[in-house]
PDB file of the backbone (N, CA, C, O) and the ligand in Angstrom, with CONECT records:
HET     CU  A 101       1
ATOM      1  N   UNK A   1     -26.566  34.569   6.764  1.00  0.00           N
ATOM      2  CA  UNK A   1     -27.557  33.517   7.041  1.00  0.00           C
ATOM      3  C   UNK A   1     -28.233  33.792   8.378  1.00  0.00           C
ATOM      4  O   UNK A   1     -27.548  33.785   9.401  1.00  0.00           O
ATOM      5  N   UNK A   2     -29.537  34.032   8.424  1.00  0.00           N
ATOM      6  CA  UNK A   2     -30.198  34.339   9.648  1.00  0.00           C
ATOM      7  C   UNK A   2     -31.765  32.912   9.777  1.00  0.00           C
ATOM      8  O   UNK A   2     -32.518  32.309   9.014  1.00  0.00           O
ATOM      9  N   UNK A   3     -31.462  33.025  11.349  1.00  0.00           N
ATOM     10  CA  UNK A   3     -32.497  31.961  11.474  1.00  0.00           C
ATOM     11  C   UNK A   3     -33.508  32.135  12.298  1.00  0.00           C
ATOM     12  O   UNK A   3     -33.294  31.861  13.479  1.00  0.00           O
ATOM     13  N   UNK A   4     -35.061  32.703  11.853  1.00  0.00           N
ATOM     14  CA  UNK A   4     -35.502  33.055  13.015  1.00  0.00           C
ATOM     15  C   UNK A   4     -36.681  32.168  13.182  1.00  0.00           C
ATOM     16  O   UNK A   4     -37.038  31.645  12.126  1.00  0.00           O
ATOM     17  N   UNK A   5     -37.293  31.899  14.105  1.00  0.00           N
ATOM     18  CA  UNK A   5     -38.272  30.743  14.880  1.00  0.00           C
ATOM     19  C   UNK A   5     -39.518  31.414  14.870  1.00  0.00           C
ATOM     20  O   UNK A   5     -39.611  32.566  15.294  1.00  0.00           O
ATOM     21  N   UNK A   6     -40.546  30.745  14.389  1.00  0.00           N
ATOM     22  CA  UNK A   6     -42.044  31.622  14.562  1.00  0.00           C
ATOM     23  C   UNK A   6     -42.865  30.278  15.298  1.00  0.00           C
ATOM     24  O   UNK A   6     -42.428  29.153  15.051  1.00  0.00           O
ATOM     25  N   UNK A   7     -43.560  30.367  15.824  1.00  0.00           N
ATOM     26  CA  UNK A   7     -44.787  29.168  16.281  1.00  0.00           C
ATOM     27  C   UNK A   7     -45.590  28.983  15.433  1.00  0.00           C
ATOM     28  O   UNK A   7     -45.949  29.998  14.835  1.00  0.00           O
ATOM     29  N   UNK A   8     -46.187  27.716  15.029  1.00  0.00           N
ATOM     30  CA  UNK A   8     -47.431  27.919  14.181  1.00  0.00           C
ATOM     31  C   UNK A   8     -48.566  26.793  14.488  1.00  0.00           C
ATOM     32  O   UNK A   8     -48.546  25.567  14.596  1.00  0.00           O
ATOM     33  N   UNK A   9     -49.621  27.857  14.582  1.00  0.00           N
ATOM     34  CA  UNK A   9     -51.116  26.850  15.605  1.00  0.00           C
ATOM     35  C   UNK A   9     -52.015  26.160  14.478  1.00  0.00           C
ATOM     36  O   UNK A   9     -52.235  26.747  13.419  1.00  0.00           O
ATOM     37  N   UNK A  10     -52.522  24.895  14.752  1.00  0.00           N
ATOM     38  CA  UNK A  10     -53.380  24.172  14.110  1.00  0.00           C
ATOM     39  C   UNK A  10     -52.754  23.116  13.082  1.00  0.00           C
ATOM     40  O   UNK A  10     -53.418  22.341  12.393  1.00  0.00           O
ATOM     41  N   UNK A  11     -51.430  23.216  13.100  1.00  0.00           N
ATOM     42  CA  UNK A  11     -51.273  21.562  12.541  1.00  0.00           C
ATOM     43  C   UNK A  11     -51.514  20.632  13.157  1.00  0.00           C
ATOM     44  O   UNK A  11     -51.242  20.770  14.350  1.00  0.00           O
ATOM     45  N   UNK A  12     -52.129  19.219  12.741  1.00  0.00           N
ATOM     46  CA  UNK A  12     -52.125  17.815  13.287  1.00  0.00           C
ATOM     47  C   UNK A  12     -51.419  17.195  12.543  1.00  0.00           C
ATOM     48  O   UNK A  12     -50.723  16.407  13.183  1.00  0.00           O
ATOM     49  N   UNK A  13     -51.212  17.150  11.275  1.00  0.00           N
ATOM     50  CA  UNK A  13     -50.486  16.045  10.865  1.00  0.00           C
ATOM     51  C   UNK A  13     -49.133  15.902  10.074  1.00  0.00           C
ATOM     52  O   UNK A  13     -48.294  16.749  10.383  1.00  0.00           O
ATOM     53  N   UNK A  14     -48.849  15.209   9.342  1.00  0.00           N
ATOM     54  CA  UNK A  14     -47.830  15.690   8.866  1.00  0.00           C
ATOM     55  C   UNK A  14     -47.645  16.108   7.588  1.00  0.00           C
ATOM     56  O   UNK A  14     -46.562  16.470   7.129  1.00  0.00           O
ATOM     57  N   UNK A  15     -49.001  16.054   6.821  1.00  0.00           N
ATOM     58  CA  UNK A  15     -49.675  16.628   5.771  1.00  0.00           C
ATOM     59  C   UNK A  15     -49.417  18.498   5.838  1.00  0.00           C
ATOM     60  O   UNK A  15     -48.848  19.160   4.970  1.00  0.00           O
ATOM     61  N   UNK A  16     -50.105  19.089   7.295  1.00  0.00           N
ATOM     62  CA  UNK A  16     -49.833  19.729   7.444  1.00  0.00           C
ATOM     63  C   UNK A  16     -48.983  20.273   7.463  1.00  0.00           C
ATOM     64  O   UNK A  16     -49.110  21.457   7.149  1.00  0.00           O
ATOM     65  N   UNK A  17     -47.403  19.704   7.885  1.00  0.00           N
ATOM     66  CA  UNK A  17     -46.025  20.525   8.304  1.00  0.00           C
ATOM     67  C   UNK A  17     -45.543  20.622   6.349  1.00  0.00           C
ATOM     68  O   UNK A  17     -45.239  21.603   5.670  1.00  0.00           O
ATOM     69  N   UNK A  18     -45.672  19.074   5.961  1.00  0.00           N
ATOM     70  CA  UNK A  18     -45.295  19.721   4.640  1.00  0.00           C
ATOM     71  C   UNK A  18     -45.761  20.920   3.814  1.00  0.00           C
ATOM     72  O   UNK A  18     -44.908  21.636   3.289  1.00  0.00           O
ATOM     73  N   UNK A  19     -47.241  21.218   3.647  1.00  0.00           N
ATOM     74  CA  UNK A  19     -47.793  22.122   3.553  1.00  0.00           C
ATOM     75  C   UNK A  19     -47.101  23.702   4.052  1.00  0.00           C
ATOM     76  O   UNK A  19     -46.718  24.657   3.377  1.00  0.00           O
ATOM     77  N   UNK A  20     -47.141  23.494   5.378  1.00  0.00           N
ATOM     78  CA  UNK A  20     -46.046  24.999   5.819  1.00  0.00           C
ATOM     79  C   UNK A  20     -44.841  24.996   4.983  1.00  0.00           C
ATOM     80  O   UNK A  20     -44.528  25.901   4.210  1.00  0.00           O
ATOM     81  N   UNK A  21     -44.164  23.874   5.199  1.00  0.00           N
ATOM     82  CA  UNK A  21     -42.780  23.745   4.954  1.00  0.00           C
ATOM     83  C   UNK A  21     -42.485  24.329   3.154  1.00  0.00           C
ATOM     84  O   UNK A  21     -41.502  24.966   2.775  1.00  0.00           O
ATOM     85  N   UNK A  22     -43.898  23.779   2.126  1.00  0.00           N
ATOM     86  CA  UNK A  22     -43.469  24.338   0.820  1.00  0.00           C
ATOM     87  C   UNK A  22     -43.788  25.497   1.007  1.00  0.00           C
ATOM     88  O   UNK A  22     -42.896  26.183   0.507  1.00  0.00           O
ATOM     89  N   UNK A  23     -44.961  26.464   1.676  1.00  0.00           N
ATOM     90  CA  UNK A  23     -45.282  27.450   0.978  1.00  0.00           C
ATOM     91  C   UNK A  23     -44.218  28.856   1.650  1.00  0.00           C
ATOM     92  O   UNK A  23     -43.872  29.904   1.105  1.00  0.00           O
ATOM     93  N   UNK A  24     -43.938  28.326   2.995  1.00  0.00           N
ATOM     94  CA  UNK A  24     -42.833  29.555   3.493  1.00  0.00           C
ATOM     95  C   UNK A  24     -41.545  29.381   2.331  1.00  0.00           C
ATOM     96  O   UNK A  24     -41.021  30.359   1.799  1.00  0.00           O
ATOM     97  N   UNK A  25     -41.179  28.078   2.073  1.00  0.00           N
ATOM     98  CA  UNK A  25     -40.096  27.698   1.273  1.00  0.00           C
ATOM     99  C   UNK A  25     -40.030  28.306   0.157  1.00  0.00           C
ATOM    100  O   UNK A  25     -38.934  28.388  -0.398  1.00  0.00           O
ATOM    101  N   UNK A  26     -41.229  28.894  -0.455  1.00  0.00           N
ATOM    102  CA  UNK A  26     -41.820  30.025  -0.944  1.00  0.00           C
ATOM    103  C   UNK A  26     -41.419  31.142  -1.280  1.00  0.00           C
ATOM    104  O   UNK A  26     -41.173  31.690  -2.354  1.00  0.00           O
ATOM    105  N   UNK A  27     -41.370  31.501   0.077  1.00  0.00           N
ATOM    106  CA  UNK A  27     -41.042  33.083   0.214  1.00  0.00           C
ATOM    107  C   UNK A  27     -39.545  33.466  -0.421  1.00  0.00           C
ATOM    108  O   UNK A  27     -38.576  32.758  -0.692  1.00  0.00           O
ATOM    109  N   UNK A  28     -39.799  34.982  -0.545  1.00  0.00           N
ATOM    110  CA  UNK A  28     -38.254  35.407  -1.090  1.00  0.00           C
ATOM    111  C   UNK A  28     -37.422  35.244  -0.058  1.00  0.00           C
ATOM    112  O   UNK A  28     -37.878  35.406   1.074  1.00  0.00           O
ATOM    113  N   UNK A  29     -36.213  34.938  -0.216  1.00  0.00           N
ATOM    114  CA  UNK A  29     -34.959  35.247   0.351  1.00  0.00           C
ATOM    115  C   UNK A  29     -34.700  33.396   1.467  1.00  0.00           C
ATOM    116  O   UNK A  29     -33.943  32.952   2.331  1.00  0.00           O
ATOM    117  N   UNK A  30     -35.579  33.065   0.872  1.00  0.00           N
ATOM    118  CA  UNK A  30     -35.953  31.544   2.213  1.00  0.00           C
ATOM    119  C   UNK A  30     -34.745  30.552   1.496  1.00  0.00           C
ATOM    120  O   UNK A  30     -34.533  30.473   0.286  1.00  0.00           O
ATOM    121  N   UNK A  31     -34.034  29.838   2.554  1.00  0.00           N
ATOM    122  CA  UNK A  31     -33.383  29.178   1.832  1.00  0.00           C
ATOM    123  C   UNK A  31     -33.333  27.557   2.530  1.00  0.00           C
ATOM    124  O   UNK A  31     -32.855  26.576   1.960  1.00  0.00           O
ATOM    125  N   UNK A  32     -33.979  27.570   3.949  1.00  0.00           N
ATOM    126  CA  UNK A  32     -34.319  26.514   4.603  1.00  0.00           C
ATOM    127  C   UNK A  32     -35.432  26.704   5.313  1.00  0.00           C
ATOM    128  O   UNK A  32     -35.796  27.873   5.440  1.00  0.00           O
ATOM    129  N   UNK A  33     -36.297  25.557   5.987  1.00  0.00           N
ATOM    130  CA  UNK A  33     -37.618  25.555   6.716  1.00  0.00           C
ATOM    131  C   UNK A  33     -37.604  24.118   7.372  1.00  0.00           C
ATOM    132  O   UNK A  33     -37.872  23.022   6.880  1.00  0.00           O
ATOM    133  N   UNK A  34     -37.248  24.441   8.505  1.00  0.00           N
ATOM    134  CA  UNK A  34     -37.858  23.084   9.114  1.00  0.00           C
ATOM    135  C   UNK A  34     -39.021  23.778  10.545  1.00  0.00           C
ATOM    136  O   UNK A  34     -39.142  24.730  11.317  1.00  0.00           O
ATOM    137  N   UNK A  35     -39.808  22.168  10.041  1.00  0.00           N
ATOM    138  CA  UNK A  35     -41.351  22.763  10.861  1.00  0.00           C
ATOM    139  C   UNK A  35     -41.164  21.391  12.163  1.00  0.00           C
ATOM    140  O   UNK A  35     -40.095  20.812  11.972  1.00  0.00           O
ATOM    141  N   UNK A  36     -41.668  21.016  12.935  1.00  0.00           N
ATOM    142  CA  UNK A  36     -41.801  20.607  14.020  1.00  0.00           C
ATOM    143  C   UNK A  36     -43.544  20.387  14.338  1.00  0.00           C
ATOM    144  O   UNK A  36     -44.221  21.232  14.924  1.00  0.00           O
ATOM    145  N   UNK A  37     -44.055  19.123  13.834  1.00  0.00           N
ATOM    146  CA  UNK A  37     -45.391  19.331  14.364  1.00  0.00           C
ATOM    147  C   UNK A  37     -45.498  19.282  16.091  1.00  0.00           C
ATOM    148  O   UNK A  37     -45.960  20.190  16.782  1.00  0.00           O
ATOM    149  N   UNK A  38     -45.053  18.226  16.496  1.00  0.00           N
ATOM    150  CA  UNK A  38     -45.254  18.148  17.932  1.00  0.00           C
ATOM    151  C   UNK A  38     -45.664  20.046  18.828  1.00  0.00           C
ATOM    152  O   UNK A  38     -46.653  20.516  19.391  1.00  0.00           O
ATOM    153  N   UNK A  39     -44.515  20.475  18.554  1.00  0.00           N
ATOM    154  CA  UNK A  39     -44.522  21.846  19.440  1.00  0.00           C
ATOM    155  C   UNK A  39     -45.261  22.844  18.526  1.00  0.00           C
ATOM    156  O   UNK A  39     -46.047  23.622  19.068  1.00  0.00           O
ATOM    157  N   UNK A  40     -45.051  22.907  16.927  1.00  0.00           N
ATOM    158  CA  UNK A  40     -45.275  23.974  16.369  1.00  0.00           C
ATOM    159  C   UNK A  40     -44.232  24.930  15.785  1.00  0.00           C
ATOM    160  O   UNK A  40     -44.458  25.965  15.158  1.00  0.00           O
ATOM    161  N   UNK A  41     -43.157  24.444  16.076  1.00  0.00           N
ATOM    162  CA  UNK A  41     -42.037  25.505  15.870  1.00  0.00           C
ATOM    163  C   UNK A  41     -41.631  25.581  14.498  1.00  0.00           C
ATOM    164  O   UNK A  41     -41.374  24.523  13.923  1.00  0.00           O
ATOM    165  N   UNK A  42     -41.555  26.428  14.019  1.00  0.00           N
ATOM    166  CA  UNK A  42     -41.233  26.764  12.639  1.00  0.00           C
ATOM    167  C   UNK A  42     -40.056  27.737  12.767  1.00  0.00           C
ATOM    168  O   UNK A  42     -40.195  28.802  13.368  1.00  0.00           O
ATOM    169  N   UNK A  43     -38.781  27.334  12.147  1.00  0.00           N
ATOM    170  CA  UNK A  43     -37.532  27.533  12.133  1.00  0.00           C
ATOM    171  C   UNK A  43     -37.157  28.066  10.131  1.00  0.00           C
ATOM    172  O   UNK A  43     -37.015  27.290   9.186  1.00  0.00           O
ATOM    173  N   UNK A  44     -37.108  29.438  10.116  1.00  0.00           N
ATOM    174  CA  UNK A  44     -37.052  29.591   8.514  1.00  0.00           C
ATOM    175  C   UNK A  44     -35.630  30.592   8.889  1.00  0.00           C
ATOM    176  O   UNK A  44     -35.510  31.605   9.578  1.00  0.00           O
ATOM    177  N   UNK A  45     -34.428  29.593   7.902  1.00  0.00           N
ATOM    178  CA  UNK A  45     -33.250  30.061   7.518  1.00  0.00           C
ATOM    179  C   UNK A  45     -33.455  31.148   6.163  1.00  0.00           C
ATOM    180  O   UNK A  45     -34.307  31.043   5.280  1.00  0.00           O
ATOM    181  N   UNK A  46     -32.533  32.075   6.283  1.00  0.00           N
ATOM    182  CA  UNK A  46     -32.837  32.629   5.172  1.00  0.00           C
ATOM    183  C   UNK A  46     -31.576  33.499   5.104  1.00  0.00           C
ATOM    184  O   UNK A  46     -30.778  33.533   6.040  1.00  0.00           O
ATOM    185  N   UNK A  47     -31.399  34.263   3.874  1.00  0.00           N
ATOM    186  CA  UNK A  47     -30.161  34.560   3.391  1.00  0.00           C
ATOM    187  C   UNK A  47     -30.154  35.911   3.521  1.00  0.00           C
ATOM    188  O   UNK A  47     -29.188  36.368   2.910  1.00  0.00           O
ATOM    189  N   UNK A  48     -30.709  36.626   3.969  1.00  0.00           N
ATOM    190  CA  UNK A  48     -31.680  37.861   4.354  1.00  0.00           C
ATOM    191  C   UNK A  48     -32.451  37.866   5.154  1.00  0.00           C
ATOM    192  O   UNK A  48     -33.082  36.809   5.158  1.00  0.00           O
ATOM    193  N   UNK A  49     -32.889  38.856   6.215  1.00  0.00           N
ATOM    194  CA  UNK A  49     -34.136  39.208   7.074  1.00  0.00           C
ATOM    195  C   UNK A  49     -35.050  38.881   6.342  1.00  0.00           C
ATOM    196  O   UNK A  49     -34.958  39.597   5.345  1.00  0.00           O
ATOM    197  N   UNK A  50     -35.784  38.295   6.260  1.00  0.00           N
ATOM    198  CA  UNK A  50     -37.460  38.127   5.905  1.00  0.00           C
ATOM    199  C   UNK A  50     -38.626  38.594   6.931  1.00  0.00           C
ATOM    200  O   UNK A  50     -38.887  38.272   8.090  1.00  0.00           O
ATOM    201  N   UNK A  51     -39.276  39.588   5.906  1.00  0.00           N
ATOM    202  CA  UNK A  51     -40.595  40.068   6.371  1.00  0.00           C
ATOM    203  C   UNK A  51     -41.366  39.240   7.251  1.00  0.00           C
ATOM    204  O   UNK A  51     -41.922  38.312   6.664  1.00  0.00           O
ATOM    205  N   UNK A  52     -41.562  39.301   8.482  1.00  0.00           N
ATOM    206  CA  UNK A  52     -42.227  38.510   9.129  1.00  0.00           C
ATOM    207  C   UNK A  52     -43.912  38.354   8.615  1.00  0.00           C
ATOM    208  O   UNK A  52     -44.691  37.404   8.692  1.00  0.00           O
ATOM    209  N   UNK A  53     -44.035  39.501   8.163  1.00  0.00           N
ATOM    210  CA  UNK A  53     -45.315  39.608   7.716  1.00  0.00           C
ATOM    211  C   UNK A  53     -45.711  38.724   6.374  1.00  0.00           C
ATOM    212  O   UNK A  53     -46.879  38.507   6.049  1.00  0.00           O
ATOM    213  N   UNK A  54     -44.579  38.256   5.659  1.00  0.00           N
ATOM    214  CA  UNK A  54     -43.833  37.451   4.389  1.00  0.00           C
ATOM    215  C   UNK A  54     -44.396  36.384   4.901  1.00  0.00           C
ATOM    216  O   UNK A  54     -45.347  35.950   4.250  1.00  0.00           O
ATOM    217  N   UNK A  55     -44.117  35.827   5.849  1.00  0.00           N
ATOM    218  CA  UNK A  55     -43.734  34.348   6.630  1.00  0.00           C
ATOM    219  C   UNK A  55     -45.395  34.148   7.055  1.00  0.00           C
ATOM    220  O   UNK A  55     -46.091  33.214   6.658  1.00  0.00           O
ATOM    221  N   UNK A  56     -45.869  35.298   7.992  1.00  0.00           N
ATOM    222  CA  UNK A  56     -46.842  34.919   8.272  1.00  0.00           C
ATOM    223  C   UNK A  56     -48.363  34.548   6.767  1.00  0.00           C
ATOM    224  O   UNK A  56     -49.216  33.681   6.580  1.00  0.00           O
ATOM    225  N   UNK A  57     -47.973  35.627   6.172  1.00  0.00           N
ATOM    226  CA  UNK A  57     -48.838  35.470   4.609  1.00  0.00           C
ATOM    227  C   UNK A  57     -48.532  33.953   4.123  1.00  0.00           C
ATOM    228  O   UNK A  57     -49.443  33.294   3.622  1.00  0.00           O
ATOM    229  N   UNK A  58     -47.286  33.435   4.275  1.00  0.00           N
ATOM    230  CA  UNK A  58     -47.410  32.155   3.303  1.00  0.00           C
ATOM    231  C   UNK A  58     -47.463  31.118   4.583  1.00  0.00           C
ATOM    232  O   UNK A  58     -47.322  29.998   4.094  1.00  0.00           O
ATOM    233  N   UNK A  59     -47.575  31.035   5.695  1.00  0.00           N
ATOM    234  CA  UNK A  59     -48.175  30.299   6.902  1.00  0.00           C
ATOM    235  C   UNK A  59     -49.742  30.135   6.793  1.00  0.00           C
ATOM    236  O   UNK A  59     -50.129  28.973   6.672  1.00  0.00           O
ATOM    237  N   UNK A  60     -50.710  31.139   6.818  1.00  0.00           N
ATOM    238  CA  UNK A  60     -51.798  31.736   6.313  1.00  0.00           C
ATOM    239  C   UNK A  60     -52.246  31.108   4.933  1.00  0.00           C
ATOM    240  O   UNK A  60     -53.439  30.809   4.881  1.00  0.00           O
ATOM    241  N   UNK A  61     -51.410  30.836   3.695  1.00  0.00           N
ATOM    242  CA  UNK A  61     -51.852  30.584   2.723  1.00  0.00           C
ATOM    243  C   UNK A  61     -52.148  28.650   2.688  1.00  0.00           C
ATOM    244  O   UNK A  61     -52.889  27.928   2.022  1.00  0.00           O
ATOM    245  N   UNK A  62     -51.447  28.479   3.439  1.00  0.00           N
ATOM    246  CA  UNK A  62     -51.081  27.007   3.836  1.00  0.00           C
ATOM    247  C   UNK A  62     -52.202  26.796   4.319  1.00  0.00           C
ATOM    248  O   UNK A  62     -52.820  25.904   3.737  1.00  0.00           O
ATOM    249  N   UNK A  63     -52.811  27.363   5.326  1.00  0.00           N
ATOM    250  CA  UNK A  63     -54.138  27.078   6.297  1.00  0.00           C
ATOM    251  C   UNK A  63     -54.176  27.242   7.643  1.00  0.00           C
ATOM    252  O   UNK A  63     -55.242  27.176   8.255  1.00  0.00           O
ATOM    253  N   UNK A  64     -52.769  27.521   8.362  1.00  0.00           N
ATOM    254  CA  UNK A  64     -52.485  27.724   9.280  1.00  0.00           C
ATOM    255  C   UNK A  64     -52.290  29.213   9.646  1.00  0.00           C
ATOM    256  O   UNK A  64     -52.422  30.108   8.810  1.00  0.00           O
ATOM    257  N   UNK A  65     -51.883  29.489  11.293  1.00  0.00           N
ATOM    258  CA  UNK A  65     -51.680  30.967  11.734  1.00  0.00           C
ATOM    259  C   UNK A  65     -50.021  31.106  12.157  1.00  0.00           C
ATOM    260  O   UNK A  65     -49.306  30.137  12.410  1.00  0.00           O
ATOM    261  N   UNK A  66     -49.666  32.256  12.169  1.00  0.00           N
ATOM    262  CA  UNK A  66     -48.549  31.927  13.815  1.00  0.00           C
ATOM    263  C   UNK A  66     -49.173  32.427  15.120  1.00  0.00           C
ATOM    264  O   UNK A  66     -50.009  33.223  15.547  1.00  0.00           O
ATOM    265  N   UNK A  67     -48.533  31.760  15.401  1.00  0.00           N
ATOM    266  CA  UNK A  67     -48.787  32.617  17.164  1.00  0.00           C
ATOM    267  C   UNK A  67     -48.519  33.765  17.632  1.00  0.00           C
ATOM    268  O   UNK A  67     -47.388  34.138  17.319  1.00  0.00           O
ATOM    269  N   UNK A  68     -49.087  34.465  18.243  1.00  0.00           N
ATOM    270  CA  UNK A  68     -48.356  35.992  18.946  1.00  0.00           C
ATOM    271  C   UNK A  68     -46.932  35.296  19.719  1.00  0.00           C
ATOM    272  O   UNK A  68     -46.827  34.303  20.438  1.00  0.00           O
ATOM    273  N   UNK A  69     -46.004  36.200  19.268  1.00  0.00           N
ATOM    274  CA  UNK A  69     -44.799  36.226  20.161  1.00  0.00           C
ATOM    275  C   UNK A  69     -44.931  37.192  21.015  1.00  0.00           C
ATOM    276  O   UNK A  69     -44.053  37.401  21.852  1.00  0.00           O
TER     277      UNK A  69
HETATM  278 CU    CU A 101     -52.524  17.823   8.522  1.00  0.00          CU2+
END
């Protein structure tokens, strides 16, 4: 079980976080997602390394970006 944290810019509401929250929930190998509108923080558990590039595509599909780390 690995948990890694990405930022993600341009949510306001909470329309939005659900939105992140299904479509990373999405991704292969995802087995939790909690999003954080206030800061942005997006926290995706997963049962496997996941492609960051994975995460960012279904962040992206949602309507949103991540942030440069
Ligand atoms: Cu919204």
């Amino acid at each position: 079980m690995t948990t890694t944290r990405y930022t993600v810019t341009g949510m306001t509401c909470a329309h939005c976080v659900s939105a992140v929250t299904e479509e990373v929930s999405a991704v292969a190998g995802v087995t939790a997602v909690d999003v954080d509108l206030a800061s942005g923080a997006l926290a995706v558990t997963s049962d496997r390394p996941v492609d960051e590039a994975a995460v960012a595509a279904a962040v992206d599909e949602a309507g949103y970006a991540l942030a440069d780390r």
